[in-house]
C-alpha positions in Angstrom: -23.9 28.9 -36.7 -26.2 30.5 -39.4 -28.9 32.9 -38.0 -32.1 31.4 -38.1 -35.1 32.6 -39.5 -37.0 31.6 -36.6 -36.7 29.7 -33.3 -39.6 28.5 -31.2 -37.4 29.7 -28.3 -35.0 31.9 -27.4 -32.9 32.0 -24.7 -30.6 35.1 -24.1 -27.3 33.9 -22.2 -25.1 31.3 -22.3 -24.6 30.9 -18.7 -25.7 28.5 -15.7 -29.8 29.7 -16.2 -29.8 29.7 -20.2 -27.6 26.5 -20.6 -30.1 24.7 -17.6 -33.2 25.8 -18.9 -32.2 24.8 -22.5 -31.1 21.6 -21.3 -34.2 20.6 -19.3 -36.4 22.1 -22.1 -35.3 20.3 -24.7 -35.3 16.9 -22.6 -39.2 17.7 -21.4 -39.8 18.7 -25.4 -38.6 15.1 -26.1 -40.2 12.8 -23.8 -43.6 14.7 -23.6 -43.4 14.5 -27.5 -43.8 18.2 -27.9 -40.5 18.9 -29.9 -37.0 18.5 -29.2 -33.6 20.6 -28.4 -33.4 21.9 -32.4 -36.2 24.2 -31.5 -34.0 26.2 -29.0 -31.5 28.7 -29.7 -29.3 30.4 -27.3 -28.0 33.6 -28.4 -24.7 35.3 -26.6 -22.7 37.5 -27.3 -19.7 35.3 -26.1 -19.2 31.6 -25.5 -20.5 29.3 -23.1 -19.7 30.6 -19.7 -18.3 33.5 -20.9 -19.7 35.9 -18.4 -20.5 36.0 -14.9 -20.9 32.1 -14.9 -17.6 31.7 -16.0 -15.5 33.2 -13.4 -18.0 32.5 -10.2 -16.6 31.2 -7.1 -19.0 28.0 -7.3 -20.1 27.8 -3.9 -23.2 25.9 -3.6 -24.8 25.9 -0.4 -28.6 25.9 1.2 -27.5 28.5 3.8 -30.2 31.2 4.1 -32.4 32.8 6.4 -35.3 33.0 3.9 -37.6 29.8 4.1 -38.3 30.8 0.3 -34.9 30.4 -0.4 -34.2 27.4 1.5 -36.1 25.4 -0.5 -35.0 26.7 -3.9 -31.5 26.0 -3.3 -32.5 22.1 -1.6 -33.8 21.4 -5.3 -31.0 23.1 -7.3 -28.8 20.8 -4.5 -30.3 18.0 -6.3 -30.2 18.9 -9.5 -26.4 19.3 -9.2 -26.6 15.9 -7.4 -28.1 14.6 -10.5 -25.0 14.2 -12.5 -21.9 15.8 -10.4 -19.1 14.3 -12.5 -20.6 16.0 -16.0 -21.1 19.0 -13.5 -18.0 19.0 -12.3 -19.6 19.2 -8.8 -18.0 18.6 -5.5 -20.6 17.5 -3.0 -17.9 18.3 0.2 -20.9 20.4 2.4 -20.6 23.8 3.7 -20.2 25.1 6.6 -21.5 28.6 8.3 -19.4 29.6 11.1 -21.0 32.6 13.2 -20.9 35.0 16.4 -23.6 35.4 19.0 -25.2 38.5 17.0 -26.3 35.9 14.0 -27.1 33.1 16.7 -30.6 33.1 16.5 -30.6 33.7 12.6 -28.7 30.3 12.1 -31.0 28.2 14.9 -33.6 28.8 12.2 -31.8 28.0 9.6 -31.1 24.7 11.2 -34.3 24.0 12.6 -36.2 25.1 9.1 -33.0 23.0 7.5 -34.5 19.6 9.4 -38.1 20.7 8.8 -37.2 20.1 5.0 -35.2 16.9 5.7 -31.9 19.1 4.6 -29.1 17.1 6.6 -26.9 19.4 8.4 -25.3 19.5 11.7 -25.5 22.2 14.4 -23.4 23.4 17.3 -23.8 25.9 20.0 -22.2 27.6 22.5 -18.4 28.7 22.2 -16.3 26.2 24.1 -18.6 23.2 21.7 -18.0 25.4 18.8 -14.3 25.3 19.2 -14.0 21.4 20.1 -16.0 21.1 16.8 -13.7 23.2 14.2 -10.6 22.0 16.0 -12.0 18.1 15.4 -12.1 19.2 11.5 -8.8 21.6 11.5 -6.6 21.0 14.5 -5.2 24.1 13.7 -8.8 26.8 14.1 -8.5 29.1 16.4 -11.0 32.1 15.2 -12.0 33.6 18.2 -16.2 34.8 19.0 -17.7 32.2 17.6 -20.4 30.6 19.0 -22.8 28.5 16.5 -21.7 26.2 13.5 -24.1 25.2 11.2 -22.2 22.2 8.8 -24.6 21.4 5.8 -23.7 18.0 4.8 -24.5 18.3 1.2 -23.4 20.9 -0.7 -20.2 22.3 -2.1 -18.8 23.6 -5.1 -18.2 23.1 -8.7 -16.0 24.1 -10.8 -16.8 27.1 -12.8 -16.0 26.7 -16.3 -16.0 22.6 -16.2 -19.6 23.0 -14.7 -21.2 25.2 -17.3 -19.3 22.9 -20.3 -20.7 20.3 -18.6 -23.8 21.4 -18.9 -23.6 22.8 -22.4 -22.5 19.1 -23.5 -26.2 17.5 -22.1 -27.6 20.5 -23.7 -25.7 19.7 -27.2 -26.6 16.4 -27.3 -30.2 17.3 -27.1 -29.8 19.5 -30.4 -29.9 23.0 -28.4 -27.9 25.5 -31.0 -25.5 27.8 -29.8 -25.7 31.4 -31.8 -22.4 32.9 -30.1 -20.1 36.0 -30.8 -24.2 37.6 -31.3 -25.2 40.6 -29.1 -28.9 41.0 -28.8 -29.9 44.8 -29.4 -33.8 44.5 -28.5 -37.0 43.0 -28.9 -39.5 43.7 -31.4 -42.9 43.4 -30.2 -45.9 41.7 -31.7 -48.8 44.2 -33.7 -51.9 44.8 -32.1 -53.3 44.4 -28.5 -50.4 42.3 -27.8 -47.6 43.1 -25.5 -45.5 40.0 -26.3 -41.9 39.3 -28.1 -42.1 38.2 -31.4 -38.8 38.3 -32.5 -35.3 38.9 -30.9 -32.6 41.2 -32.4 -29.3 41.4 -32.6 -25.9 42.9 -34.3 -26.6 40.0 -37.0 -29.8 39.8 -38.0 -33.6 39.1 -36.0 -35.0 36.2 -34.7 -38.5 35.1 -34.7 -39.4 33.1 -31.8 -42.4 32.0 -29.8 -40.9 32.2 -26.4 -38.0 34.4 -24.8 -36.0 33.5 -22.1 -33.5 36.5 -20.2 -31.0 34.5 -18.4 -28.1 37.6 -18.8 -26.8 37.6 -15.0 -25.2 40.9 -14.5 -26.5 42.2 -18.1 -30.4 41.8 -16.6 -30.6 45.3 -16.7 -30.1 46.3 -19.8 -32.2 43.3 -21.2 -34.9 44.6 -19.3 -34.6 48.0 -20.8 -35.3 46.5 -24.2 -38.2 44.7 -22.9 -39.3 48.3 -22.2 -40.1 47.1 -18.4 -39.8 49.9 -15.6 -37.1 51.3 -14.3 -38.3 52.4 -10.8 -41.0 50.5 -8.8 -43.6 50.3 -6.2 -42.3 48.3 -2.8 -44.6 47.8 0.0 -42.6 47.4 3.1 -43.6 44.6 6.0 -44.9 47.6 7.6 -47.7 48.6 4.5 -45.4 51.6 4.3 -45.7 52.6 0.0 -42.1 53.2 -1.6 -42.3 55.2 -4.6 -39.7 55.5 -7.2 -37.2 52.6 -6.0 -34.3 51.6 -8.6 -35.2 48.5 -10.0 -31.0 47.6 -10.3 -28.5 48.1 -8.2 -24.7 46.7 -8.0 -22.2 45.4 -5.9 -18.7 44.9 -6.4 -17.8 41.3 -5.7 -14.6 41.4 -3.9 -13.1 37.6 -4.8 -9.3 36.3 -4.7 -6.9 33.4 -4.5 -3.9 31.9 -2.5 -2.0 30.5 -5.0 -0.8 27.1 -2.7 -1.1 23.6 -3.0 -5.1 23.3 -2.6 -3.8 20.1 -0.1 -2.6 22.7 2.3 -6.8 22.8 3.3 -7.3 18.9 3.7 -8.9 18.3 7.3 -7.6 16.1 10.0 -8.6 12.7 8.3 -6.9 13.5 5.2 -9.8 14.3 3.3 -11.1 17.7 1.4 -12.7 20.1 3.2 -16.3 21.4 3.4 -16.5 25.4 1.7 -16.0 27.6 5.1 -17.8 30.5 5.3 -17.2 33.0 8.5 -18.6 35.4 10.1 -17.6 37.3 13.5 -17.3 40.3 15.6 -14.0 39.5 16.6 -11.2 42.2 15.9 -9.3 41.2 12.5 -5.7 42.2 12.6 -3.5 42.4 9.5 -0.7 39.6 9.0 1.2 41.7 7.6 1.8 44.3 10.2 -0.6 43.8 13.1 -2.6 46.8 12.8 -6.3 46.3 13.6 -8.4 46.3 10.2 -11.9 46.3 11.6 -13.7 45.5 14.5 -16.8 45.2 13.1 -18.9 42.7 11.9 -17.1 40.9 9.0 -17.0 37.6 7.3 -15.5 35.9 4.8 -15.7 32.4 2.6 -12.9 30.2 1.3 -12.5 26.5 -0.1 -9.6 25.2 -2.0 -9.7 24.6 -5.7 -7.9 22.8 -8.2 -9.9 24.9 -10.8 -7.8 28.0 -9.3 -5.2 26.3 -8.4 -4.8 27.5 -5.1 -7.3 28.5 -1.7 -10.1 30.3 -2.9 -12.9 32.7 -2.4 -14.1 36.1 -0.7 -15.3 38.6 1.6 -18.2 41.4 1.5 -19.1 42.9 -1.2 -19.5 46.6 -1.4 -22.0 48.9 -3.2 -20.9 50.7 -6.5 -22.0 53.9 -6.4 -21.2 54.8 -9.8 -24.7 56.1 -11.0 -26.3 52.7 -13.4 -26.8 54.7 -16.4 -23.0 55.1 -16.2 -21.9 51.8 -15.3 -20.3 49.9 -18.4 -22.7 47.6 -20.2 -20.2 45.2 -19.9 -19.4 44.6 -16.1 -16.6 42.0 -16.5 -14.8 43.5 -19.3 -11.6 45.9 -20.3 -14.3 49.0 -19.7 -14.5 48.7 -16.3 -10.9 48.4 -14.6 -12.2 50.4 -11.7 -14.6 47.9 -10.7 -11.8 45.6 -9.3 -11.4 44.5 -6.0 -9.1 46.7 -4.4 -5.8 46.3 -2.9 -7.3 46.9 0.4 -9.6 43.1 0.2 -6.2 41.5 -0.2 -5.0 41.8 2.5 -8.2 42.1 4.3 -8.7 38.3 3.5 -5.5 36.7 3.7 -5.2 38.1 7.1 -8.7 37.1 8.0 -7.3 33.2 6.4 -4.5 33.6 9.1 -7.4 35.0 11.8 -9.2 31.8 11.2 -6.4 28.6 10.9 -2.8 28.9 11.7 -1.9 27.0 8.7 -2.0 30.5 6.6 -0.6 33.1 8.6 2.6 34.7 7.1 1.1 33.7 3.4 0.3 36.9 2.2 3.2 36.8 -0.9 0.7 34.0 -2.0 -1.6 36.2 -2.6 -3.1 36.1 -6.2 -5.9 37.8 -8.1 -7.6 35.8 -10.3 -10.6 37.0 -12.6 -13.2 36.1 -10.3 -16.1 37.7 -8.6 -16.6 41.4 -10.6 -19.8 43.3 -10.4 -23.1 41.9 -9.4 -26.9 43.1 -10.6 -29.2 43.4 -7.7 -32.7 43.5 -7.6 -34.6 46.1 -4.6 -34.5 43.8 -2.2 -31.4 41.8 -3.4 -33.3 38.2 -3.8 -34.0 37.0 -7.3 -37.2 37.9 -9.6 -37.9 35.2 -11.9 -41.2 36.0 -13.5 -42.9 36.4 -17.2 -43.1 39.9 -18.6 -45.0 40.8 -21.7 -46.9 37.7 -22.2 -43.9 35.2 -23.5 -40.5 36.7 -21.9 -39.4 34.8 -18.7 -36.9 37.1 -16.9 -34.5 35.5 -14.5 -33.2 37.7 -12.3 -30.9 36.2 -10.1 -29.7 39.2 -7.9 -26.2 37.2 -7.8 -27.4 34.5 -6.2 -27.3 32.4 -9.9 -24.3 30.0 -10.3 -26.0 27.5 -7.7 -29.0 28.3 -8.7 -28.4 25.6 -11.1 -32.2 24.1 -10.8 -34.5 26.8 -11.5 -33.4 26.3 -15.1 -35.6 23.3 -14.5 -38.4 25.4 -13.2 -38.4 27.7 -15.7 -38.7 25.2 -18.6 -41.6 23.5 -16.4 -43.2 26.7 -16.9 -42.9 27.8 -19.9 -44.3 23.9 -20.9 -47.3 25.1 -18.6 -46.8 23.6 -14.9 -46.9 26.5 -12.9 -43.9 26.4 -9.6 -44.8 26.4 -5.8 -41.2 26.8 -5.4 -40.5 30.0 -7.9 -44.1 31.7 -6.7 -42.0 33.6 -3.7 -39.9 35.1 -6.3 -42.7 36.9 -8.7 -42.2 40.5 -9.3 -45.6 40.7 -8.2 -44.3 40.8 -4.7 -43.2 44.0 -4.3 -46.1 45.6 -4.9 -47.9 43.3 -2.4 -45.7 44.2 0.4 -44.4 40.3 0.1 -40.3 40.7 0.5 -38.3 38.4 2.1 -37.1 38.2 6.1 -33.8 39.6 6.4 -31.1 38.6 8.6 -27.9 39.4 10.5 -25.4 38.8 8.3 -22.7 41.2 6.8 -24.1 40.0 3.3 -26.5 41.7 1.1 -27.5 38.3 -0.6 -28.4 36.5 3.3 
């Protein structure tokens, strides 16, 4: 595609946020006769997809402690719902599986889960959490375990189908693609005013009216250009000031797959599963030679996947404490071949598979890394900022919470059109400063 001369708006990435709010922009452009799709350019400096989005596990679930959260994920849940085949989305449910320490944690969840007419089922007590899993998978036996929380919709989606599917709506809109274009910086308007006037890149600038920062792991150095800070204010729940807090931090997303017939999972009644998602205090043993590997805390998730061809998904992440300056720019590229998950998670997870159903002990041979996962851009306190910075750049931050995040694409291009979000005003940078952060709960996960 030609560089244009100018673009009403620009949206940086080519992933689930830029493709969604292109899409729903250019569709509320249409019908409130304001414009249409031709007026949007995404610029990335790959293809569709061809970043975080591209390679994420797909989980979409509505499992979180945070009542904030909660109800941001029930509307990206039916936005997904909105056209699952073009989506590639499997609405199979989800299902948190948890010890005693995280009991109380989940009972909220549930009960906040009803409150906001989120169907889900929840069990409690270990002998009724047993009966439950074994009525599923005749074969469970994960010891500790006393609470299940099954979220009836929900599920996954393919990766790479999904974000096609979505760049297809997009297309037919008019949206233009500018890919194979890296954007350098912004240049900012003359004057008294803060805001973007044009975008640049390796190729040439952009004029545009709006900006859009949907770059996933790449957040931070887009928020470099913008010239925005790179340590902050936080006001803990106690009014306790923090001075001088990172603004980014990363984790290392530790991701893998069994490479076996993705039938191997189906449940009792023939049919797929729901995504399983773990955690417990119970001792984890290796499969390979029985030697304990923790007895901590630990958890991990897994679903199978004809995308991957094989059982797949994760366990905790863990911090990279390479300083950020020195971190590559690119976090899923050739640059960075120490950022992969170590051989340690392999067998951490296949044996944790075995710990769980009987159907996968003595599989670790099947073990298979596939690019999945890789390093993920945190925000202070590791839940997404999605806000406007210098008068006309919208910044989604997703903090790795993004590929279900599917929905606040809509959001965002609600807001840009001037219909300001109940559901996004939890998420303003604003709160950090006001001391208004997020509950956090018992589980092993930075992102929970």
């Amino acid at each position: 595609m030609t560089l244009p001369e100018h673009a009403p708006y620009v949206i940086v990435g080519a992933g689930v946020h830029g493709l969604s709010v292109a899409y729903h922009l250019a569709v509320m452009l249409r019908e409130r006769g304001l414009g249409s799709g031709e007026d949007i350019v995404i610029v990335d400096k790959g293809d569709v997809g061809s970043g975080a989005s591209g390679i994420a596990c797909g989980v979409v679930r509505n499992n979180y402690f945070q009542p904030a959260m909660r109800e941001l994920m029930a509307h990206s849940v039916e936005v997904w719902e909105e056209d699952a085949e073009t989506y590639s989305y499997h609405p199979v449910g989800y299902m948190q599986i948890s010890p005693e320490s995280m009991h109380e944690d989940v009972a909220s969840i549930y009960d906040q889960q009803k409150a906001i007419g989120y169907d889900s089922t929840f069990v409690e007590g270990e002998g009724d959490s047993a009966r439950y899993m074994q009525s599923i998978f005749s074969d469970w036996q994960a010891k500790g375990i006393t609470s299940v929380l099954h979220e009836k919709k929900g599920g996954y989606a393919n990766n790479m189908l999904a974000m096609k599917g979505v760049w297809k709506k997009a297309e037919s809109e008019g949206v233009r693609l500018l890919g194979g274009t890296t954007v350098t910086g912004f240049r900012a308007a003359s004057g008294n005013s803060s805001a973007i006037e044009a975008v640049l890149t390796d190729r040439g600038e952009i004029r545009c009216d709006q900006v859009v920062i949907g770059a996933g792991p790449w957040v931070r150095d887009m928020w470099s250009m913008l010239e925005l800070p790179q340590t902050i204010e936080v006001r803990g729940s106690d009014g306790t000031l923090h001075q001088g807090v990172p603004m980014w931090k990363f984790w290392q997303l530790e991701e893998g797959v069994l490479a076996v017939d993705p039938e191997i999972q189906k449940t009792n009644d023939g049919a797929m599963p729901p995504v399983i998602h773990i955690d417990t205090d119970a001792p984890l043993y290796s499969t390979v030679d029985g030697s304990l590997i923790t007895n901590e805390l630990w958890g991990i998730y897994y679903k199978p996947d004809f995308n991957f061809n094989g059982i797949q998904g994760g366990a905790m992440p863990y911090e990279v404490t390479t300083p950020a300056e020195e971190l590559a720019i690119d976090p899923y590229g050739p640059a960075s071949p120490e950022w992969i998950s170590s051989p340690d998670f392999a067998v951490m997870w296949v044996s944790a598979l075995a710990h769980c159903q009987k159907r996968f002990e003595g599989r670790m041979a099947d073990y298979h890394k596939e690019p999945s996962g890789g390093v993920g851009c945190f925000t202070p306190d590791s839940f997404p900022v999605i806000d406007v910075f210098r008068d006309n750049a919208w910044v989604i931050a997703d903090s790795n919470h993004g590929y279900k995040m599917i929905g606040v694409g809509k959001l965002v291009a609600q807001e840009i059109l001037g219909e300001k979000s109940r559901l996004l005003e939890p998420f303003r940078f604003a709160r950090y400063e006001e001391g208004k952060l997020h509950p956090v709960s018992n589980s092993p996960y930075p992102w929970s």
